[in-house]
N, C-alpha and C positions, 0 to 999 in steps of 0.2 A: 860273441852273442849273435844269435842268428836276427837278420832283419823281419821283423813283421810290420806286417802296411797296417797302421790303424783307420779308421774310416766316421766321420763323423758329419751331421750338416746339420743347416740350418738357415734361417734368413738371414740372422743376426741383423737386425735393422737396429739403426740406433746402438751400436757398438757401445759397450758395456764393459765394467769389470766382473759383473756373472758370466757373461760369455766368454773373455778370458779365463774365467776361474775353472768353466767345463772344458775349455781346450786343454788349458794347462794338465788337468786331471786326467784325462786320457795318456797323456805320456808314460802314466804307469801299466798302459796295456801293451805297448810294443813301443820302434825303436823309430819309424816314420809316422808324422800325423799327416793326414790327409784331411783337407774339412771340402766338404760339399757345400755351394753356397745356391738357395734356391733362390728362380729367376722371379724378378716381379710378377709375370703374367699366373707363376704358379702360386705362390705365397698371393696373390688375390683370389686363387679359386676355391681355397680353404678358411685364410683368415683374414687379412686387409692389406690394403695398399703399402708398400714400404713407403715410410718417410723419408729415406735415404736410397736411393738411386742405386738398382743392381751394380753398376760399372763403380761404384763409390763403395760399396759393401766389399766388392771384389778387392779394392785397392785397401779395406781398411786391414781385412785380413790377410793378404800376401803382409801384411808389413807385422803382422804379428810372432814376435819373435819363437812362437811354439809352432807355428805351424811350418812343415816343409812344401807342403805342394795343396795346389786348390785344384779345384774341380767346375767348373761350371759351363753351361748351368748343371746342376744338378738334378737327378731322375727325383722325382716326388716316393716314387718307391722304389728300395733298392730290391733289385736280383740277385739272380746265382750271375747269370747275365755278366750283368756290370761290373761283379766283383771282380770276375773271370778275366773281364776288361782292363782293369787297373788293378791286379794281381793284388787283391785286397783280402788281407787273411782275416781281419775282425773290424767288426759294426757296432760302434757304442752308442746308444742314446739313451736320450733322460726325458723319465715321464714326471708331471706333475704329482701324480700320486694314482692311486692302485687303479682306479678310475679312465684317469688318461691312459694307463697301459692296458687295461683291457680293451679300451675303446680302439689300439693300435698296433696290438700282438700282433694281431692276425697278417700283418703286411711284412713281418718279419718272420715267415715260415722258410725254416730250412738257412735260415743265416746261423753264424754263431755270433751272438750277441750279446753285448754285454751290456747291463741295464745299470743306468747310474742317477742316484737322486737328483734334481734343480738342489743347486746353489741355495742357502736360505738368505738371498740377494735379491733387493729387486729385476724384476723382468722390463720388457721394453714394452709392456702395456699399462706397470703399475709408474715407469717412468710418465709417458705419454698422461695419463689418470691422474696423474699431479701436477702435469701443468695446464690440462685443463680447468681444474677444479684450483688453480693459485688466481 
């Protein structure tokens, strides 16, 4: 079987079994997972502060048994560029729903992508949202 680079990111703050559940799930698109993990400074310029410390994210995921190789920090948007870089044949990410991908297409022109649902697993806001509210 020939190898393909699969390509994935994320904050993943607050490491989860959603987030393993979308790593895992990518293994059905090729034969290496690569995950991109974004740096604090950028995961602030869009959503909020990680709870969990880039260099701790980093370490949560290299020890994840699906993943082969990380990346970081990770570009906020990928290129032809970067894939070109780290010989990356395919880009999976997951939108919340019709909504969130339209609001995010547009950053994926000219990749081959593969588009996969969230988990129906809590996220690390609706974590975070219940212990506030406990």
């Amino acid at each position: 079987m020939k190898e393909t680079r699969v390509y994935m990111d994320g904050v993943f703050d607050l490491f989860h079994v959603g987030h393993v559940k979308s790593i895992k799930q990518i293994r059905d698109f090729g034969t290496t997972i690569i995950i991109g993990v974004v740096s604090d400074e950028d995961a602030i310029s869009y959503k909020r502060k990680p709870i969990i410390p880039q260099e701790h994210r980093c370490q949560m995921i290299e020890q994840c048994k699906y993943v082969d190789e990380i990346i970081f920090p990770c570009p906020l948007f990928v290129t032809k560029q970067f894939l070109n870089d780290h010989n990356i044949d395919v880009v999976v990410h997951g939108f919340k729903d019709e909504e969130d991908y339209k609001k995010q297409k547009d950053f994926f022109n000219d990749i081959d992508l593969v588009v996969t649902k969230y988990n129906n697993i809590e996220t690390t806001t609706d974590i975070i949202n219940r212990i506030i509210n406990q």
